[in-house]
MILO-523074 format. One line per 2 residues: number of its first residue (from 1); their letters; for each residue x, y, z of N, C-alpha, C. Coordinates in Angstrom, 2 decimals, decimal comma. Layout:
<sites>
NUM> a> X/Y/Z/X/Y/Z/X/Y/Z; ...
</sites>
This chain:
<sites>
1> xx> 0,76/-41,35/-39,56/1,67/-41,10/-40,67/2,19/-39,69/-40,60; 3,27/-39,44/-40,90/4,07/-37,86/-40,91/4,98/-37,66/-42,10
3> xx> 4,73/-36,31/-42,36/5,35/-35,83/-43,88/6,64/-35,51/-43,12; 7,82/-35,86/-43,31/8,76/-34,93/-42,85/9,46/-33,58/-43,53
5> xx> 9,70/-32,74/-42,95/10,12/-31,11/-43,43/11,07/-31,02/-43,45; 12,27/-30,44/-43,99/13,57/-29,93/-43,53/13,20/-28,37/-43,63
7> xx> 13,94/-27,84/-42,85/13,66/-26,40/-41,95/15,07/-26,17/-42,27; 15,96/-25,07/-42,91/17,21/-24,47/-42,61/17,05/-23,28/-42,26
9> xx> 17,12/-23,19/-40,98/17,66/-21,67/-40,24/19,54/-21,55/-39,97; 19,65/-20,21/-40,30/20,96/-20,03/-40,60/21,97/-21,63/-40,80
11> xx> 22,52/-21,81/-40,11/23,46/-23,03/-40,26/23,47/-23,99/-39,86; 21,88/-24,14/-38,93/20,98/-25,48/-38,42/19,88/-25,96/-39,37
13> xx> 19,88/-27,34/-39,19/18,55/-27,57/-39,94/17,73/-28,42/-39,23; 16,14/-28,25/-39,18/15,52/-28,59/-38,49/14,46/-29,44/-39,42
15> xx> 14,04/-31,16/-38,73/13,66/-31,86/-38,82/11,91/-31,82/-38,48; 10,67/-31,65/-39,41/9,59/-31,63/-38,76/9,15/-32,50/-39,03
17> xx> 8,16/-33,12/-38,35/7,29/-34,06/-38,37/5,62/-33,76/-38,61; 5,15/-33,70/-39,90/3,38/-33,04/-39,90/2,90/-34,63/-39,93
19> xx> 2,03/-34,77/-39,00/0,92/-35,84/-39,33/-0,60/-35,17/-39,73; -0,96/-35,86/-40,71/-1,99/-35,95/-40,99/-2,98/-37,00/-40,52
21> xx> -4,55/-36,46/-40,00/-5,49/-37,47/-39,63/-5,88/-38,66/-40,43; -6,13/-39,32/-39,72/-6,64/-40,66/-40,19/-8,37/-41,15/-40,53
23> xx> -8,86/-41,53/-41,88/-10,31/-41,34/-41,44/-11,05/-42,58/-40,55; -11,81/-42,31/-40,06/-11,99/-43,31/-39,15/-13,13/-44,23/-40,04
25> xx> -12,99/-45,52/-39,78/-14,29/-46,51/-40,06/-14,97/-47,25/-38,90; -16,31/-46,66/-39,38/-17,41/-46,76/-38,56/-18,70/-48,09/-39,18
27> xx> -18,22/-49,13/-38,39/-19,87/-50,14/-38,62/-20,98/-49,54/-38,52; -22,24/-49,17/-40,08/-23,24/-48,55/-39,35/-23,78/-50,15/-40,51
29> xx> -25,16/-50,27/-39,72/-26,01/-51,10/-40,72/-26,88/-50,40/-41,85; -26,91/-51,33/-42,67/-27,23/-50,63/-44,10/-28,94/-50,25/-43,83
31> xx> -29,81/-49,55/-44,30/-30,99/-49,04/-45,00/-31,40/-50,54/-45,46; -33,03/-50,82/-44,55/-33,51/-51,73/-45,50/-34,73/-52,00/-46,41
33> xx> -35,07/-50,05/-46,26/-36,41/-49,56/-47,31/-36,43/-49,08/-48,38; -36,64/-49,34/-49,20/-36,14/-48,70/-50,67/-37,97/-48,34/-51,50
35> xx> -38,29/-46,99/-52,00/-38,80/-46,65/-52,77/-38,90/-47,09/-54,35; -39,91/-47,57/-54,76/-39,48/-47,88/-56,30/-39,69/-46,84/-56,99
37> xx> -38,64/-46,83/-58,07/-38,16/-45,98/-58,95/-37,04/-45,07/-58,32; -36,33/-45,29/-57,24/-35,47/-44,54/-56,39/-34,60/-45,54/-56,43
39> xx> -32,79/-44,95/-56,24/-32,22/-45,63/-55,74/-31,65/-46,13/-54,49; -31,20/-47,40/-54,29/-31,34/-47,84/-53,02/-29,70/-47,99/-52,90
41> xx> -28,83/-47,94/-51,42/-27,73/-48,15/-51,41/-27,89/-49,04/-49,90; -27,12/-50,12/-50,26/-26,97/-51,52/-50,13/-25,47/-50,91/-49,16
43> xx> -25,28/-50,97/-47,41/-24,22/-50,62/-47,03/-23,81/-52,10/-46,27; -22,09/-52,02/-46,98/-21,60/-53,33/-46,43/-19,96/-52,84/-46,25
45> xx> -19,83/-52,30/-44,27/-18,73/-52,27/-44,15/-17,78/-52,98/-43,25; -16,99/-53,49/-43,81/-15,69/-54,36/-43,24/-14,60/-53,06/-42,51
47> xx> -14,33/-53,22/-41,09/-12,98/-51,99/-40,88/-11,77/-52,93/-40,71; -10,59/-51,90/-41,01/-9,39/-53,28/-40,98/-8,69/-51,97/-39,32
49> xx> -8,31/-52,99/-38,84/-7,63/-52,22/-37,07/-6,49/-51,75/-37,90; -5,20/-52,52/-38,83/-4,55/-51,95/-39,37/-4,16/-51,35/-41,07
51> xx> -5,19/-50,26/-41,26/-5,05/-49,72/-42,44/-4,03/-49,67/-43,18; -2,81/-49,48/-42,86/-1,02/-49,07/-43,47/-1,12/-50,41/-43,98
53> xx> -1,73/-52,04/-43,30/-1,44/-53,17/-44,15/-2,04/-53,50/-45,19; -1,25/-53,95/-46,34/-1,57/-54,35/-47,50/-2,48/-55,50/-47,69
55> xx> -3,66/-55,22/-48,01/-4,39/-56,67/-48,24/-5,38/-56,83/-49,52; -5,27/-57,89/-49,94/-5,93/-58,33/-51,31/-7,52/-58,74/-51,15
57> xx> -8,43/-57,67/-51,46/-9,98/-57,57/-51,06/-10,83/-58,51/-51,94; -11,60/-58,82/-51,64/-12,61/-60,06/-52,75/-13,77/-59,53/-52,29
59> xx> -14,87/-58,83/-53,18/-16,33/-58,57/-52,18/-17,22/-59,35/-53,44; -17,85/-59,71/-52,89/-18,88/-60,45/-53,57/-20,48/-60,53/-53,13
61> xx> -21,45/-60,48/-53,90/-22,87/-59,54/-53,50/-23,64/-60,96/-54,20; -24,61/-61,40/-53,41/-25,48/-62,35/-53,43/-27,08/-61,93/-53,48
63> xx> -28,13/-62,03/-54,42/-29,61/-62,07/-53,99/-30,29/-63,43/-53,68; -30,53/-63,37/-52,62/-31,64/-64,41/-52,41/-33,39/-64,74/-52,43
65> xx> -33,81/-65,22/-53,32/-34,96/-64,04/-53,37/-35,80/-65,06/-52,20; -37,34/-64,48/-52,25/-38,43/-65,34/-51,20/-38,48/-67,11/-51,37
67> xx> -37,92/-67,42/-52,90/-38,40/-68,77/-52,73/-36,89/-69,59/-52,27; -36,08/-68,98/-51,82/-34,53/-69,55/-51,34/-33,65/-69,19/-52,55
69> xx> -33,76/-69,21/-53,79/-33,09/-69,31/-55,22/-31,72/-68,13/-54,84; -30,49/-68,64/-55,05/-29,28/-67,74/-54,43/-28,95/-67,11/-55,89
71> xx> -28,45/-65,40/-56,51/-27,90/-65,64/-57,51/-26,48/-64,38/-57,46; -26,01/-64,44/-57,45/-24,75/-63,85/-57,66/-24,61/-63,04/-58,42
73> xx> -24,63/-61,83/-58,22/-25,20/-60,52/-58,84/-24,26/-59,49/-59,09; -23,35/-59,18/-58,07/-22,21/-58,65/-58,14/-20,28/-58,99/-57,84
75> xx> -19,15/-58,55/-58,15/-18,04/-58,95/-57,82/-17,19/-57,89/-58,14; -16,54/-57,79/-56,95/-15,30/-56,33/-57,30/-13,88/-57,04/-57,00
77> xx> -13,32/-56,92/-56,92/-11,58/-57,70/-56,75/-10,54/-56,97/-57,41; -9,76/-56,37/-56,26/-8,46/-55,39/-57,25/-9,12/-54,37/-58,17
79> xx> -9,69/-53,29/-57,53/-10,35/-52,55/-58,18/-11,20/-52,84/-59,77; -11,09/-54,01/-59,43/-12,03/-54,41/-61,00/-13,44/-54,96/-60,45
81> xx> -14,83/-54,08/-61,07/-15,82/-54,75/-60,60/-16,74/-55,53/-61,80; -17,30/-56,27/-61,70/-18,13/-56,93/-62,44/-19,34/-56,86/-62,39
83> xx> -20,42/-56,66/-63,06/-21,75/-56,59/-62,71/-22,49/-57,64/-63,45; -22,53/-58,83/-62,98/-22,62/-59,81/-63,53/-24,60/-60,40/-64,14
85> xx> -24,58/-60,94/-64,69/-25,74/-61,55/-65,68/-26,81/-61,54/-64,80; -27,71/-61,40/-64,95/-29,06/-61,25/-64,22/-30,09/-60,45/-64,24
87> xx> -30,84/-61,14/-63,00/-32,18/-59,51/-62,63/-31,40/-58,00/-62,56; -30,53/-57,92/-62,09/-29,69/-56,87/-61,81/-28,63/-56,64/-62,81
89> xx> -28,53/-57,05/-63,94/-27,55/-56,56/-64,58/-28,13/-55,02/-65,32; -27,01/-54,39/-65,44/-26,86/-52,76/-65,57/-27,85/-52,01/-64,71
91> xx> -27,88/-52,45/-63,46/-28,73/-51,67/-62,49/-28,03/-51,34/-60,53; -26,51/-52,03/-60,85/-25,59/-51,82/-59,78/-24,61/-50,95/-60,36
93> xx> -24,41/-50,80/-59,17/-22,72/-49,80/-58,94/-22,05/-49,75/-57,60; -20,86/-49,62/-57,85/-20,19/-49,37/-56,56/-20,25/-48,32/-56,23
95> xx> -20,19/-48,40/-54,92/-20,02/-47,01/-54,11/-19,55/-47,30/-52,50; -18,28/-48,30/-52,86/-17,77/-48,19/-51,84/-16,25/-46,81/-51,75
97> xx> -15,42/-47,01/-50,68/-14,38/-46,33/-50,52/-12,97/-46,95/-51,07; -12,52/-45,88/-51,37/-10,94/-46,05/-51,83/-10,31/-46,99/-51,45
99> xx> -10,14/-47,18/-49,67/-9,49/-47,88/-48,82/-10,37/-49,34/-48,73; -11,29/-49,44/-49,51/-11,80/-50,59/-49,77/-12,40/-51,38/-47,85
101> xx> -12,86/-50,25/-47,48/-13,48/-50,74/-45,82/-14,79/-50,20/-45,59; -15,27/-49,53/-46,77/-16,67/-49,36/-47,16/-16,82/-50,10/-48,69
103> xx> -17,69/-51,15/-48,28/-17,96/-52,01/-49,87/-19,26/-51,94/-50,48; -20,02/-50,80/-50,09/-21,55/-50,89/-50,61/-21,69/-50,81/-52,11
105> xx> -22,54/-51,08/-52,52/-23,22/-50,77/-53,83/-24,42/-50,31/-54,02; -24,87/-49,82/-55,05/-26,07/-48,78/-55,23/-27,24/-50,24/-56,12
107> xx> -28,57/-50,41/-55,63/-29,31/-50,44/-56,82/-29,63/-49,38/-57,27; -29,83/-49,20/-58,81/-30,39/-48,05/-59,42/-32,19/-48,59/-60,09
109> xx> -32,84/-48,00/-59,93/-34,08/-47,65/-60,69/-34,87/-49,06/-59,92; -35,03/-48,97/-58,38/-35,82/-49,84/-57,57/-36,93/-50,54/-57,97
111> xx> -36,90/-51,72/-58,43/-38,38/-52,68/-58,58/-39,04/-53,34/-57,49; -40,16/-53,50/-58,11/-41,04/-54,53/-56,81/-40,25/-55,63/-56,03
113> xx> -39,57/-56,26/-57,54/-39,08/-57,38/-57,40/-37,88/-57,34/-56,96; -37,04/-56,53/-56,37/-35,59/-56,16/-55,34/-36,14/-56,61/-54,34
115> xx> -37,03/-56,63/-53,40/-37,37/-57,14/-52,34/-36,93/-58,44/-52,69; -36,05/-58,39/-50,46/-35,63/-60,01/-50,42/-34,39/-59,86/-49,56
117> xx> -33,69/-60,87/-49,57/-31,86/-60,94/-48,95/-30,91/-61,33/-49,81; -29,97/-60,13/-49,25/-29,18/-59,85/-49,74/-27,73/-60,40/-49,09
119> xx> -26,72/-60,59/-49,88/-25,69/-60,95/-48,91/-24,27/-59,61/-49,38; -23,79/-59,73/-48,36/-22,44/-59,57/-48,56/-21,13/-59,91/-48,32
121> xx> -20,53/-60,71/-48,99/-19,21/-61,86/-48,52/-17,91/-60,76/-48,98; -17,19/-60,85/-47,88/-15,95/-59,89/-47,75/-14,73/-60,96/-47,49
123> xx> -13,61/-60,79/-48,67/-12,82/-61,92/-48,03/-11,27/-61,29/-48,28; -10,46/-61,36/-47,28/-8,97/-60,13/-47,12/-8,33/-61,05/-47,12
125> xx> -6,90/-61,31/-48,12/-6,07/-62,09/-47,68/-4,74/-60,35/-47,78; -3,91/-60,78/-46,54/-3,05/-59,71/-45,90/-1,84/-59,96/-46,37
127> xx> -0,71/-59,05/-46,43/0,19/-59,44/-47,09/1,40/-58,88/-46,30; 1,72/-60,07/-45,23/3,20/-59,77/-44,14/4,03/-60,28/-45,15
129> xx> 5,20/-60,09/-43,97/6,19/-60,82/-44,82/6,74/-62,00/-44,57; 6,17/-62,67/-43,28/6,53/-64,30/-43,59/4,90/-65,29/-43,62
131> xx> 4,12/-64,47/-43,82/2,58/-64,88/-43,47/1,72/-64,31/-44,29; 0,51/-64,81/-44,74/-0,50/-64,17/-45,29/-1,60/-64,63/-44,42
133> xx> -2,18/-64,13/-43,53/-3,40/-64,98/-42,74/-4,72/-63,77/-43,74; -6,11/-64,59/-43,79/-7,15/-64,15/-44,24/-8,16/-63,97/-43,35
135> xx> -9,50/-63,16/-44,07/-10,51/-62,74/-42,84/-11,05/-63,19/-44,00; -12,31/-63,39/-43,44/-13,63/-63,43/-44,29/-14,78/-62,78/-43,38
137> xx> -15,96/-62,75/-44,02/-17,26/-61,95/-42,94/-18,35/-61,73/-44,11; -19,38/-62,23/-43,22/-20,50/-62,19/-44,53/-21,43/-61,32/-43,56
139> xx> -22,39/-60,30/-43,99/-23,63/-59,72/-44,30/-24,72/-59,89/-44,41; -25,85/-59,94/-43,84/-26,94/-59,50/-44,43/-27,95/-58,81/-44,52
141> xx> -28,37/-58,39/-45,63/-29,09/-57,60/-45,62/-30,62/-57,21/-45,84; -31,53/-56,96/-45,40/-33,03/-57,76/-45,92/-33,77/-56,37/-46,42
143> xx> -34,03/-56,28/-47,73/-34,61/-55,36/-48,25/-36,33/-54,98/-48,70; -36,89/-54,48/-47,97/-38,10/-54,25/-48,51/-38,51/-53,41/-49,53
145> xx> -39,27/-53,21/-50,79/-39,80/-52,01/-51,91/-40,95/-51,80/-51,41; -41,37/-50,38/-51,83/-42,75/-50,25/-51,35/-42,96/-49,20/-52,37
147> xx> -44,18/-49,12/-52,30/-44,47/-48,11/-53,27/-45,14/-46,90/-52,98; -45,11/-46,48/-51,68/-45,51/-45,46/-50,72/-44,59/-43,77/-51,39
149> xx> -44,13/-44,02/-51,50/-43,21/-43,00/-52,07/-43,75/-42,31/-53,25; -44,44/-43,17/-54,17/-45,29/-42,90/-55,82/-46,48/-42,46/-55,39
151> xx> -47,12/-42,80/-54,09/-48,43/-42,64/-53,74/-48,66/-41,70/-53,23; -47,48/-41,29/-52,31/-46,92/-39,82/-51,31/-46,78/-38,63/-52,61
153> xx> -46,13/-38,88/-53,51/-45,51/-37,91/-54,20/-47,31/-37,55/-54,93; -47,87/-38,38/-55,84/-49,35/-38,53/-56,47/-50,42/-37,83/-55,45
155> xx> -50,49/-37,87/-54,28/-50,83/-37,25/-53,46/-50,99/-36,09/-53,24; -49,31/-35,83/-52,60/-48,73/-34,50/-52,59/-49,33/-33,46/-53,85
157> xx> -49,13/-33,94/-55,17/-49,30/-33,41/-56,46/-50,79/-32,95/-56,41; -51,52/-33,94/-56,05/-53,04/-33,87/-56,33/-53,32/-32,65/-55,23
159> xx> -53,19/-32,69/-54,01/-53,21/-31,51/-52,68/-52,97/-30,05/-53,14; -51,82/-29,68/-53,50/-51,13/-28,66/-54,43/-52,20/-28,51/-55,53
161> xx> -52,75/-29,28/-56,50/-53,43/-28,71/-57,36/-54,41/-27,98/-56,87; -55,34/-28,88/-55,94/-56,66/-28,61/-55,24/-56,35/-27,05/-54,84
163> xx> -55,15/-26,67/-53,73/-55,14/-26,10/-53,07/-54,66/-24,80/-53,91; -54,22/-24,58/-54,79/-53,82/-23,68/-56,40/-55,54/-23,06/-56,40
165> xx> -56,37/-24,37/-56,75/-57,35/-23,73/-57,66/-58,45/-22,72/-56,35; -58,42/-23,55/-55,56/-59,02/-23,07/-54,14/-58,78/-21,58/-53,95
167> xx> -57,54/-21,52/-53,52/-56,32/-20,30/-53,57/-56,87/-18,85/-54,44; -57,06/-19,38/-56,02/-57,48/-18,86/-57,39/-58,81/-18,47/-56,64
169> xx> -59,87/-19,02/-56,56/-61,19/-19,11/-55,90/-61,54/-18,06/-55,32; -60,83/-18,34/-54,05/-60,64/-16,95/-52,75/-60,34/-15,94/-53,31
171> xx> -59,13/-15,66/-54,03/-58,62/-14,72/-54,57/-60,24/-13,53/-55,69; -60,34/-14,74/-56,07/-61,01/-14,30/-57,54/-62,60/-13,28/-56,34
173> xx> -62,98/-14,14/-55,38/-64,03/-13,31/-54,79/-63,80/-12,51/-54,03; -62,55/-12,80/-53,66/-62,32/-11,27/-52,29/-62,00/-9,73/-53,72
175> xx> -61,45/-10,03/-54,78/-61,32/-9,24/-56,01/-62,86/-8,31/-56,07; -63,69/-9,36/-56,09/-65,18/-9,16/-56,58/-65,62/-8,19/-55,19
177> xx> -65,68/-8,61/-54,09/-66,18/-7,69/-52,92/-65,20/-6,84/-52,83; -64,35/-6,91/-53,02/-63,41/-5,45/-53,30/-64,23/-4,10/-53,85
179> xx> -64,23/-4,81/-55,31/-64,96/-4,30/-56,21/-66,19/-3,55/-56,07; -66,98/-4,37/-55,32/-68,16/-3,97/-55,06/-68,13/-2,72/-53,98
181> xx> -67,57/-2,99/-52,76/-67,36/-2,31/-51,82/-66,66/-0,68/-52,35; -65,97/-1,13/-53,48/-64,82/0,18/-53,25/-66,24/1,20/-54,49
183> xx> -67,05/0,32/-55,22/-68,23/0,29/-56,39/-68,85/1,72/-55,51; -69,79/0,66/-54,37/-70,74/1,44/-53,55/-69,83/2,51/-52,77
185> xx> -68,94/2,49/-52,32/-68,33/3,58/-51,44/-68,04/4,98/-52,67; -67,87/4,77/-53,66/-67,95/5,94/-53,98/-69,40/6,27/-54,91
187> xx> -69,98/5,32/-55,07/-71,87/6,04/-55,58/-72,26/6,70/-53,91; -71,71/6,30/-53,31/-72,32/7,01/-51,63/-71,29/8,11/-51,81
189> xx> -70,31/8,29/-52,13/-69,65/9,79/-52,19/-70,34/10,57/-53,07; -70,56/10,23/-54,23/-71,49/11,14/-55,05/-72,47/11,63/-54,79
191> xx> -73,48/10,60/-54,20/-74,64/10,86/-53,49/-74,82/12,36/-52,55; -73,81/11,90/-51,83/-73,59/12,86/-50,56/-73,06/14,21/-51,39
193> xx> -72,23/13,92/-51,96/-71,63/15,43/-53,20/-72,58/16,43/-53,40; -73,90/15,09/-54,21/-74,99/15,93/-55,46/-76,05/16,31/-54,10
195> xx> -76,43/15,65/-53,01/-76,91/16,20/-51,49/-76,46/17,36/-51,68; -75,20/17,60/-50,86/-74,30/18,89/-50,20/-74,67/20,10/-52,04
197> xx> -74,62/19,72/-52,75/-74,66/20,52/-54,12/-76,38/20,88/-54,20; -77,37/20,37/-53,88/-78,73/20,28/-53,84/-78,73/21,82/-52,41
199> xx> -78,45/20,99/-51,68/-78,27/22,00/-49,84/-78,13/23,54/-50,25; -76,60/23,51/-51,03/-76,08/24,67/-51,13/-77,41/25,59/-52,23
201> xx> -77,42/25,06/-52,90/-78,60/25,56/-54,07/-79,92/25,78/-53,32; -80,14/25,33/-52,59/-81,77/25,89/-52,00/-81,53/26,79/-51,30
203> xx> -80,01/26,61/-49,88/-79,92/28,16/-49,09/-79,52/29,10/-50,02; -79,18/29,01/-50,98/-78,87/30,38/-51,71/-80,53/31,00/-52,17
205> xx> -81,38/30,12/-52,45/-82,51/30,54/-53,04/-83,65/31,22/-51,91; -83,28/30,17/-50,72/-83,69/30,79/-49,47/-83,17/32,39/-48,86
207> xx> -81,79/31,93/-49,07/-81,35/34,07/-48,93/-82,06/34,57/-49,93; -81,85/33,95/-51,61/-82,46/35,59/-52,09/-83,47/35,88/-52,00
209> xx> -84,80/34,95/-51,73/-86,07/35,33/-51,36/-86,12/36,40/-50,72; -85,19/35,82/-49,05/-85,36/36,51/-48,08/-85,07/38,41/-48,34
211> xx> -83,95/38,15/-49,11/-83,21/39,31/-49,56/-84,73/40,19/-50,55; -84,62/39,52/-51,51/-86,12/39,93/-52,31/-87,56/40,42/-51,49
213> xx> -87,91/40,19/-50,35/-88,75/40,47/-49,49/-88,38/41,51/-48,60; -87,20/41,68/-47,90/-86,99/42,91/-47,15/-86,73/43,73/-48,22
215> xx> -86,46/43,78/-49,54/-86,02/45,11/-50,51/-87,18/45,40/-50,80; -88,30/44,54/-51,20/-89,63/45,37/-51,10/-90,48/45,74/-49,95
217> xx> -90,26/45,43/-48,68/-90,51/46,10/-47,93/-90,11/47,40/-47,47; -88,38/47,44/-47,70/-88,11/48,81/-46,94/-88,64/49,36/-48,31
</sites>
């Protein structure tokens, strides 16, 4: 696609052509582990080869649970989506793209009971101008819950406490031999002080003797 410019230099005018990129769509397969109490996003993408064509999208989202039971859970069409009656009602959302070639949806607030298959039915009718031909393409998707995530986090939490009070522990006794050490290092300075103060006091008493004895001699 190109914006065109008009350019007037003096008494010519010049014609530009800017294109802008195109985003590309990429098939990746959807995520099929979901955490409970987390949300899970459900990826279901259709690419069209020609984007510029106009086509009328139908996506429609199916659960199937373990015992076969099919129920029809979601529906978007012409930007209108529905989140229809069920296990899942007020617990989807869309979160597909503009260009309607990413059609995923979000579960919100993951249960045990989301585990299972999932579908996704994509149906394009195109809009030429002497033809409408259609695509269809279905999905699926197989979702497991686990609860590893509550147990990881409970875990994690419990480790951190331990390792806080531990932490506190060490702390609190290396404080204490501090204490002690820095305690005794200076009663041993004093010691040695009131020594060296003892020392000095006897050689003085030792001179004046000495002194006192040669004055009565000479």
């Amino acid at each position: 696609k190109c914006l065109f410019l008009s350019l007037f230099m003096s008494s010519n005018q010049i014609l530009l052509c800017v294109a802008f990129p195109q985003p590309v769509c990429v098939d990746v397969p959807s995520d099929t582990e979901a955490v409970i109490g987390t949300q899970m996003r459900l990826t279901c993408i259709s690419c069209m080869k020609r984007e510029e064509v106009k086509a009328r999208t139908l996506v429609n989202w199916f659960y199937i649970s373990d015992s076969g039971d099919m129920t029809h859970i979601y529906k978007y069409e012409n930007t209108k989506e529905t989140d229809l009656d069920g296990p899942f009602k007020g617990r989807l959302a869309w979160n597909g793209s503009k260009d309607l070639q990413d059609l995923s949806i979000v579960i919100l607030n993951v249960t045990l009971n989301d585990s299972g298959l999932y579908q996704c039915e994509v149906s394009r009718e195109f809009d030429f101008r002497f033809f409408t031909p259609t695509f269809f393409i279905r999905k699926n998707i197989t979702l497991t819950v686990k609860e590893k995530g509550h147990t990881r986090a409970l875990f994690s939490s419990i480790y951190s406490e331990i390792m806080m009070y531990v932490l506190l522990v060490f702390l609190t006794f290396w404080l204490l031999v501090e204490m002690v050490y820095c305690y005794r290092k200076i009663s041993k300075s004093d010691d040695q002080a009131q020594d060296t103060a003892y020392d000095i006091i006897d050689l003085n008493r030792t001179r004046m003797n000495k002194y006192t004895i040669m004055k009565a001699v000479w």
